[in-house]
N, C-alpha and C positions, 0 to 999 in steps of 0.2 A: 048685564054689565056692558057699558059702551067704551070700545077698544077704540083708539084713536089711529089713521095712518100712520103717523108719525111713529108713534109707540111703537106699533109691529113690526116697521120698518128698521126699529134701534133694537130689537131683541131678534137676539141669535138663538135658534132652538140644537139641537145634536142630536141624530139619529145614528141609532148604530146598526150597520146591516149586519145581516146571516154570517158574512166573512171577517165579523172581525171591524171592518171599517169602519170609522166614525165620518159622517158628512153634516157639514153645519148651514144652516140655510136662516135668512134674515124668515122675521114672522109672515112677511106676506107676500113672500116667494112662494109662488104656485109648484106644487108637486104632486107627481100622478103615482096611486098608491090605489094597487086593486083594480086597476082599471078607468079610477075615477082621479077629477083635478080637485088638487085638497090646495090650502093657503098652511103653510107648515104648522102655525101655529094653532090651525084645527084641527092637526092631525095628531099633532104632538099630544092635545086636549085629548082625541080619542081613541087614539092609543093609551094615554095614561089612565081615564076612566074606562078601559078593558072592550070597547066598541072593535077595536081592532089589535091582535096580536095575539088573540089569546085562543089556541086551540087545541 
């Protein structure tokens, strides 16, 4: 499936941390997660398909 800049850029993703927090981040705002730089909206992808969180 081909994501467009634009698109990422209009979708808001919500992560919620350990504490409680909710932080919301546009799709391809870079975030470091594990050590590594993710684009939110592929982290959000692999976290939801169980790649990351589940332990």
């Amino acid at each position: 499936m081909l994501v467009k800049e634009q698109d990422l850029e209009n979708t808001t993703y919500q992560f919620e941390l350990e504490d409680g927090e909710v932080v919301e981040l546009k799709g391809n705002e870079e975030i470091e997660y594990d050590g590594e730089l993710h684009s939110a909206a592929n982290l959000f992808d692999a976290m939801k398909e169980g790649y990351y969180g589940k332990f």
